[in-house]
N, C-alpha and C positions, 0 to 999 in steps of 0.2 A: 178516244172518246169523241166520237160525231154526233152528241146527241145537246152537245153546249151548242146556244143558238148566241148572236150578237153581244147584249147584255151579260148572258152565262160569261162568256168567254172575257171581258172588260172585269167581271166581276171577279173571275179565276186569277187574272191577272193582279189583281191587287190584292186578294186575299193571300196566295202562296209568294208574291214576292213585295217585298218594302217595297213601296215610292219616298222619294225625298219628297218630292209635296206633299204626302200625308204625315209623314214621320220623320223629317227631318234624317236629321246625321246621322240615327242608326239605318239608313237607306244606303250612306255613303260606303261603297267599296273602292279604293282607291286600288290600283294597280290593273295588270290588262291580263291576267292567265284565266281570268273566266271567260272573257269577251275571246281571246286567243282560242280558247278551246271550241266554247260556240260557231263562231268564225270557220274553223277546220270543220267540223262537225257537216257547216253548210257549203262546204265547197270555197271558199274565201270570195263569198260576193263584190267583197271591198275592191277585190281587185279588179272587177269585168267592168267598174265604168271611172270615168275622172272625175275627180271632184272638188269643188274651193273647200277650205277647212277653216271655221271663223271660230275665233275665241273673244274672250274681251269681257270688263265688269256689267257694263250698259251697252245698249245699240247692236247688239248680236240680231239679236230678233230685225230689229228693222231693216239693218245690212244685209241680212241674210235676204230676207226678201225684195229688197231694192235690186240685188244682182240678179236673184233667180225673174225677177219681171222683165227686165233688158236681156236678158238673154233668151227668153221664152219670145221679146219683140225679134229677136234676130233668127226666130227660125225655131229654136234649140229644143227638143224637149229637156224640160228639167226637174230632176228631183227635188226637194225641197225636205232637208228632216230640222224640226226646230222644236223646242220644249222651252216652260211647259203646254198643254193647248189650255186653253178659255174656259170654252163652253164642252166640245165633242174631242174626246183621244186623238180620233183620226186628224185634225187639225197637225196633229206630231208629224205627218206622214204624206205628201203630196205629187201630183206628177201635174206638172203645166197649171198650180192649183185646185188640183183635182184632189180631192182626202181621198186615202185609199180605200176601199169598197169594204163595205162590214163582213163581206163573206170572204176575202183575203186576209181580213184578220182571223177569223174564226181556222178559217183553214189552217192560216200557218200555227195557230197555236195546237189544234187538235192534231196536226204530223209532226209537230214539232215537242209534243209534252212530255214523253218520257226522256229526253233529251234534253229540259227546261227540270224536271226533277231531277236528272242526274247530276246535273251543274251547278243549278240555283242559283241562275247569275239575279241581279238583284233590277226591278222594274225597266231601267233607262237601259239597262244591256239589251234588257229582251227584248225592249222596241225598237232599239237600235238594229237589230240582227234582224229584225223584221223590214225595217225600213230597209236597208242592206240589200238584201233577200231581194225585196220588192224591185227594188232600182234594176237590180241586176238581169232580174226576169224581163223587165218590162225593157231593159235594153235604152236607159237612158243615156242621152249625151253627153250630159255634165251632172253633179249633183252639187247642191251646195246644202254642208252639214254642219250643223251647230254645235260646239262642245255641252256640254249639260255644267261640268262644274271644273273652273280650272284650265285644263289641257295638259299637261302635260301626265298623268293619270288617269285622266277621263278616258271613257273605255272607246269615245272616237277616235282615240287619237293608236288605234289600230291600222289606220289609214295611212298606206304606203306611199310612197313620195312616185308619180307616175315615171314609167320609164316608156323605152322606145313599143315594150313588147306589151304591157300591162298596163291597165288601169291605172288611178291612185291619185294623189294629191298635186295639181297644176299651178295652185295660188293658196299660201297662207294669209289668212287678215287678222290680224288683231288690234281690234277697237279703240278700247284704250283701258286704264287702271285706276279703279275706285278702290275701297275700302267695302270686300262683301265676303263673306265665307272667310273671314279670316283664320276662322278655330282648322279650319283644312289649308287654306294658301299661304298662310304665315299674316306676322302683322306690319308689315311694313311694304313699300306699294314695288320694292326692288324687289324683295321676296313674293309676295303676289306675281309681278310681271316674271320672275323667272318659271315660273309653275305655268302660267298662259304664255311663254315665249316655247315651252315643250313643243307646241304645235310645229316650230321653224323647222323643214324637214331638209337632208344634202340635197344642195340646189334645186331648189323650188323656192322662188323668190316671195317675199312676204311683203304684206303693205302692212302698217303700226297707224291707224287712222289719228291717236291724238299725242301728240310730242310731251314728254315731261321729263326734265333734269332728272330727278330718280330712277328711272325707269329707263329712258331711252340706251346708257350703257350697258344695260342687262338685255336689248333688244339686237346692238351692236354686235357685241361679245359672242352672242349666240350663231346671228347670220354669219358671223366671218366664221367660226369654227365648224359650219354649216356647209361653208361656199354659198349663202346664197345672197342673192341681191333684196336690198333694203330697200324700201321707198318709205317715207314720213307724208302719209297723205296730208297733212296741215302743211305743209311746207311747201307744196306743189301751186302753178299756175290758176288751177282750177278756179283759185275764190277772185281773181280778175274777171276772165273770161265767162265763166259759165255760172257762179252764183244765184243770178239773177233769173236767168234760163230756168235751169232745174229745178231749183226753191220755191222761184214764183209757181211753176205748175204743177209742184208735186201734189201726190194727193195726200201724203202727211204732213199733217199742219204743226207739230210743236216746233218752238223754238230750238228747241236742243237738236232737232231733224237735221240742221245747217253741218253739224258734224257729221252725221252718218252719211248724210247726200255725197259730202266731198269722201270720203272714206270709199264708199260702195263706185265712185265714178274713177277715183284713181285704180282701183281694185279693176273696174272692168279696162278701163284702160291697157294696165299693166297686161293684163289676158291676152289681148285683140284678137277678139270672139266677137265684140259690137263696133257700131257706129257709133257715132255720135247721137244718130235718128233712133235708132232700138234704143239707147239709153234715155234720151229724153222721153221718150213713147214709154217706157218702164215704170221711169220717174212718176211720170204722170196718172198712170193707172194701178200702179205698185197694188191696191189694195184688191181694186179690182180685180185683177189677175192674178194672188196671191190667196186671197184672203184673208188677209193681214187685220186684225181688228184691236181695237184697245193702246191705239197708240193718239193720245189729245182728241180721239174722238167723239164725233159729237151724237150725241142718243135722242135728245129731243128738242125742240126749237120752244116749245115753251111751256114751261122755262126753258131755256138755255140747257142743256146737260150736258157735258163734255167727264169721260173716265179717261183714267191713265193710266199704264201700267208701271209707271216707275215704282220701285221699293225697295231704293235703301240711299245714303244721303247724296252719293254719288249724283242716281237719278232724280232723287225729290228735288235737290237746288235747282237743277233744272226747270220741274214742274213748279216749283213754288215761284220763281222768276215770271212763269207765264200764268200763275194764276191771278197776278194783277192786272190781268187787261180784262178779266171777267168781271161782268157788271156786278154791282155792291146792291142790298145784301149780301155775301155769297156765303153759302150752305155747303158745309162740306162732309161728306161722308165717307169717313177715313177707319181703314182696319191694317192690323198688320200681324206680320208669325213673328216666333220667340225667337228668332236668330237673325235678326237686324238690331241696326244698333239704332235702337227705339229712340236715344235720348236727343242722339244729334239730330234724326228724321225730325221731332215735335221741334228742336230750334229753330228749324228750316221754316217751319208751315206760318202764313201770314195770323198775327195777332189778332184781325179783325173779323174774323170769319166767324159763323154761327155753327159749331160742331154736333156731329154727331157722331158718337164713336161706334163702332159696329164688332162680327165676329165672323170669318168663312166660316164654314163646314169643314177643319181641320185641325186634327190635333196639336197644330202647330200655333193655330190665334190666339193671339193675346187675348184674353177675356175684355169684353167691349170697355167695365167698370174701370180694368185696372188702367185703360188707354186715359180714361175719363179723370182718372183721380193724377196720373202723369202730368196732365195738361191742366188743371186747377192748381196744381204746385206752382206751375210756370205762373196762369194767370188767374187769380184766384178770383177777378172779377170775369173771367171769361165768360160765354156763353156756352157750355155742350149739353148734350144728355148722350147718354151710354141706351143704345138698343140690340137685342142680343142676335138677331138676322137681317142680313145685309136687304134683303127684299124688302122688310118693314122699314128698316131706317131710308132706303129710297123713295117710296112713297110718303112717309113725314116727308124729307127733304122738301119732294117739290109740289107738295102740299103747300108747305110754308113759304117754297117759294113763287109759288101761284097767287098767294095772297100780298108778298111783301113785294112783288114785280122784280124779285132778285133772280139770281143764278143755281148752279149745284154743279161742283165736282165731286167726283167719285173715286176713290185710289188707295194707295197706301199699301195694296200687294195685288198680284195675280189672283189671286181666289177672292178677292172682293169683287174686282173689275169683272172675271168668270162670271161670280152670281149676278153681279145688274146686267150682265149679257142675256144669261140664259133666263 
């Protein structure tokens, strides 16, 4: 079929296959014989280049990007696959931050579709194989690939541990372990961490970015049965020596960033693919040369507007930590999907804020009210009102905060942050 143009082909794509961002858990295929078969189908792209393999609850996204921008300062070209995007698909899909071009996607779906009906591997496969595909043609150096849910399941974790002759996996990272997808990772953060330690591949050594007594035994246990070498990036010299360096000049400003900097610096370390100079140079323009967005960034000066993509309590303690430095009023316009755990995210979020609760454009969002009536339980003198598209309730926002000389954050899931982008 050649006659799908850009849109058709985006559109094709969500129609015949689930997305977990539209539809949740029924998107969810846990095991790899779809992705295997696909895979063969295209010749095993995975294996024509190397690549880091990063899992973890939080900080995937910005890790990911942090190494692929230091390694892009030292030369490299590099793949980049991360989910979900913002605003554009192709954000899924990058080379030296380049989104892959609308008519490489269009192509691969239109040679690739009777081969995508005969499989029906489910949305994050087919971009994946795409992504894959892509790296492979375009003959990249390194890639660094983001798990979508878990790891040890996840349909990246196809990705062969590199040998002398083939491509494959050089460095595992994993982040660290929150409480998110529990109804798939199990409910306790050993069982989580055993599902994202799947990634630890025979010897290919892994970096664990945040240390936790629950956890760190399930990360042990795995590398030695592995042979591969461990490193605990909190545990490392880095927060002496270079903290202040990196941190000061990155161009990701949240607080919670101070982990992933040291995570993504021992990761490249562990490599020695960079300097010191390509990493700091990385650091520095990570957004830049990545196009990294939605991470404590700031939308407009005034008001003040800062979005964030954290969403789930893992991530919000974090954001809610940093949304006291933001000037008072502060207006906050907050949405979220029905598979977080709603109750603990509203514990998190500051008392004194002026709410307004919202909706993405997905089957997933909490209805803006039911956020609205949530947060009145808590505090029944609160301030919100419930608006039911995130564009309307941005413009209230900073309306009101135009008038009261206050602030506006923006957050509470990836498809709210998406709509104030786009």
């Amino acid at each position: 079929m050649h006659f799908m143009n850009y849109e058709q082909t985006i559109a094709y794509l969500y129609a015949s296959q689930p997305a977990f961002h539209q539809v949740g858990a029924a998107a969810y295929k846990p095991g790899l014989a779809n992705t295997q078969a696909l895979m063969a189908a295209l010749d095993c792209p995975q294996k024509r280049f190397i690549s880091i393999h990063i899992a973890g609850t939080n900080g995937k996204g910005s890790v990911s990007h942090l190494i692929a921008a230091s390694l892009q300062c030292a030369g490299l070209k590099v793949g980049l696959y991360t989910s979900p995007h913002l605003v554009d698909f192709r954000e899924r899909i990058r080379i030296n931050g380049t989104m892959i071009p609308q008519q490489q996607v269009v192509d691969f779906v239109a040679q690739h579709q009777s081969l995508l009906e005969h499989i029906k591997p489910s949305f994050f496969e087919t971009t994946m194989a795409m992504a894959f595909d892509y790296f492979a043609r375009e003959k990249v150096d390194i890639a660094v690939i983001e798990t979508g849910l878990g790891g040890r399941l996840d349909s990246t974790n196809i990705l062969p541990p590199a040998t002398d002759h083939t491509g494959g996996v050089v460095l595992s990272v994993i982040t660290n372990i929150g409480f998110d997808h529990t109804e798939f990772l199990g409910d306790t953060l050993a069982k989580i961490a055993a599902e994202k330690a799947g990634i630890i591949k025979p010897g290919v050594p892994c970096v664990i970015g945040e240390s936790h007594p629950e956890t760190d035994p399930v990360f042990i246990a795995q590398a030695m049965e592995c042979g591969s070498e461990l490193f605990f990036a909190d545990q490392h010299e880095y927060l002496r020596r270079c903290r202040k360096r990196y941190a000061g000049e990155c161009e990701l400003k949240g607080i919670y960033q101070e982990h992933n900097l040291q995570t993504a610096f021992v990761a490249l370390r562990a490599l020695h693919l960079t300097n010191r100079e390509s990493i700091a140079r990385g650091f520095a323009q990570v957004c830049t040369l990545t196009g990294l967005r939605g991470r404590w960034e700031k939308l407009t000066d005034t008001p003040l507007t800062i979005c964030d993509t954290g969403h789930n309590a893992h991530g919000i303690a974090y954001v809610a930590e940093q949304l006291r430095t933001l000037p008072r009023p502060l207006h906050i316009v907050f949405g979220m999907v029905n598979d977080k755990d709603v109750e603990r995210v509203l514990d998190l979020l500051p008392a004194d804020a002026l709410y307004i609760f919202t909706q993405a454009h997905t089957h997933r969002a909490i209805p803006a009210h039911e956020l609205q009536t949530m947060w009145l339980a808590r505090h029944p003198q609160g301030s919100c009102a419930a608006v039911e598209t995130v564009s309307r309730a941005v413009e209230q926002a900073q309306a009101q905060a135009r008038v009261d000389g206050g602030s506006v954050f923006i957050g509470g899931s990836n498809y709210v942050v998406g709509e104030a982008l786009a």
